[in-house]
C-alpha positions in Angstrom: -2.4 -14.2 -20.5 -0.2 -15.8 -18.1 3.0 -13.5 -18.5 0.2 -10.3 -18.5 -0.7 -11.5 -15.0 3.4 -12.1 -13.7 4.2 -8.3 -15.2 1.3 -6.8 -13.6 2.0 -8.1 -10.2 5.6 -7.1 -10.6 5.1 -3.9 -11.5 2.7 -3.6 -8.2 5.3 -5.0 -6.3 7.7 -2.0 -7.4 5.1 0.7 -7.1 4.1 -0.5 -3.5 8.1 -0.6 -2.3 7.7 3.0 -4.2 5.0 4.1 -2.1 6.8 2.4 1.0 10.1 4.0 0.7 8.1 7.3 1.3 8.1 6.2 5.4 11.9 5.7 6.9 12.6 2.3 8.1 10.9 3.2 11.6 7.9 4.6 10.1 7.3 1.6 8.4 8.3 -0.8 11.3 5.9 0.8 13.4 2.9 1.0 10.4 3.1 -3.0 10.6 3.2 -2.8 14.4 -0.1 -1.3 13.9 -1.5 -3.1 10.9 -1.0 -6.3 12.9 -1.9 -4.8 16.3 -5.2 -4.4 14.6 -6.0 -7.6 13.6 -8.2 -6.3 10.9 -10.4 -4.0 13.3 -8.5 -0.6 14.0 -11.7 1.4 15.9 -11.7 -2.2 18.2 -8.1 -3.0 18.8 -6.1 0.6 18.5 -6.6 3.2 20.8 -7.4 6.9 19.5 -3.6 8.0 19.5 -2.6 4.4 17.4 -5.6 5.4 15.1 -4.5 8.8 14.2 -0.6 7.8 13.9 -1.8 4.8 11.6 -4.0 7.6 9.8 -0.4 9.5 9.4 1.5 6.5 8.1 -0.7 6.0 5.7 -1.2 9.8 4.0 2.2 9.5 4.0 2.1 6.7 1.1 -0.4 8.9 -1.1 -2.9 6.2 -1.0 -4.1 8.7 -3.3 -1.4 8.4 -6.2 -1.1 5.0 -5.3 -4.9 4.3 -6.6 -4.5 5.8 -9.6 -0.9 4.1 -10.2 -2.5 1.2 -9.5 -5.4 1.2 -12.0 -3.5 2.6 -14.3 -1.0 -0.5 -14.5 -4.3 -3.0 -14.4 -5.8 -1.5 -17.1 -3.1 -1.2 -19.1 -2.3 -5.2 -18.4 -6.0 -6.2 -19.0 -5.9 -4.5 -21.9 -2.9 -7.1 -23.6 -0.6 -3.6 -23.5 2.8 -3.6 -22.2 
Protein backbone atom coordinates (compact mmCIF):
# COMPACT_ATOMS: atom_id res chain seq x y z
CA UNK A 1 0.00 0.00 0.00
CA UNK A 2 2.88 2.06 0.68
CA UNK A 3 4.46 2.20 -2.96
CA UNK A 4 0.44 2.78 -4.26
CA UNK A 5 0.62 5.95 -2.12
CA UNK A 6 4.53 7.12 -3.45
CA UNK A 7 3.19 6.48 -7.28
CA UNK A 8 0.03 8.24 -6.87
CA UNK A 9 1.59 11.38 -5.52
CA UNK A 10 4.17 11.25 -8.24
CA UNK A 11 2.04 10.92 -10.81
CA UNK A 12 0.15 14.19 -9.29
CA UNK A 13 3.26 15.80 -9.09
CA UNK A 14 3.64 15.35 -13.05
CA UNK A 15 0.10 16.23 -13.94
CA UNK A 16 0.24 19.46 -11.75
CA UNK A 17 3.78 20.64 -13.47
CA UNK A 18 1.51 19.50 -16.65
CA UNK A 19 -1.22 21.71 -15.83
CA UNK A 20 1.51 24.45 -14.78
CA UNK A 21 3.49 24.60 -17.86
CA UNK A 22 0.16 25.78 -19.46
CA UNK A 23 1.06 29.54 -17.81
CA UNK A 24 4.75 31.01 -19.06
CA UNK A 25 7.18 31.48 -16.39
CA UNK A 26 5.51 35.10 -15.64
CA UNK A 27 2.13 33.83 -15.54
CA UNK A 28 2.96 31.57 -13.04
CA UNK A 29 5.22 33.97 -11.02
CA UNK A 30 2.58 36.29 -10.74
CA UNK A 31 -0.33 33.40 -9.92
CA UNK A 32 1.85 32.75 -6.63
CA UNK A 33 2.11 36.52 -6.20
CA UNK A 34 -1.52 36.26 -5.81
CA UNK A 35 -2.09 32.97 -4.13
CA UNK A 36 0.16 34.25 -1.35
CA UNK A 37 -1.03 37.91 -1.54
CA UNK A 38 -4.25 36.26 -0.58
CA UNK A 39 -3.42 34.65 2.44
CA UNK A 40 -6.19 32.22 1.89
CA UNK A 41 -9.05 35.02 1.56
CA UNK A 42 -9.12 36.44 -2.16
CA UNK A 43 -12.62 38.64 -1.91
CA UNK A 44 -10.58 40.18 1.59
CA UNK A 45 -7.09 40.58 0.56
CA UNK A 46 -7.21 41.11 -3.51
CA UNK A 47 -8.72 43.84 -5.11
CA UNK A 48 -11.37 43.25 -8.04
CA UNK A 49 -8.64 43.58 -10.88
CA UNK A 50 -6.21 40.78 -8.70
CA UNK A 51 -9.49 38.66 -8.47
CA UNK A 52 -10.26 38.51 -12.07
CA UNK A 53 -6.46 38.07 -13.23
CA UNK A 54 -6.23 35.20 -10.52
CA UNK A 55 -9.68 34.01 -12.06
CA UNK A 56 -7.52 34.05 -15.61
CA UNK A 57 -4.51 32.22 -14.27
CA UNK A 58 -6.34 29.70 -13.18
CA UNK A 59 -8.83 28.71 -16.40
CA UNK A 60 -5.79 28.75 -17.91
CA UNK A 61 -4.69 25.41 -15.99
CA UNK A 62 -8.16 23.63 -16.96
CA UNK A 63 -8.93 23.08 -13.39
CA UNK A 64 -11.47 21.35 -15.34
CA UNK A 65 -9.23 18.50 -16.89
CA UNK A 66 -7.23 18.66 -14.08
CA UNK A 67 -10.27 17.27 -11.78
CA UNK A 68 -10.91 14.56 -13.79
CA UNK A 69 -6.99 13.71 -14.33
CA UNK A 70 -6.89 13.82 -10.90
CA UNK A 71 -9.52 11.33 -9.88
CA UNK A 72 -8.85 9.35 -12.48
CA UNK A 73 -5.14 8.60 -11.14
CA UNK A 74 -6.74 8.15 -7.38
CA UNK A 75 -8.99 5.82 -8.32
CA UNK A 76 -7.03 3.88 -10.33
CA UNK A 77 -4.28 3.78 -7.20
CA UNK A 78 -6.98 3.01 -4.64
CA UNK A 79 -8.05 0.52 -6.57
CA UNK A 80 -4.31 -1.65 -6.24
CA UNK A 81 -4.07 -0.86 -10.28
CA UNK A 82 -1.05 0.50 -11.82
Amino acid sequence: MFWLRVLAVAQLALLVKRHLSLLDPGERRRLARLVADSKGRPAKHLSGGDRDELLRLVGKLEPGTFGRSAIFTMRGRMRGKP
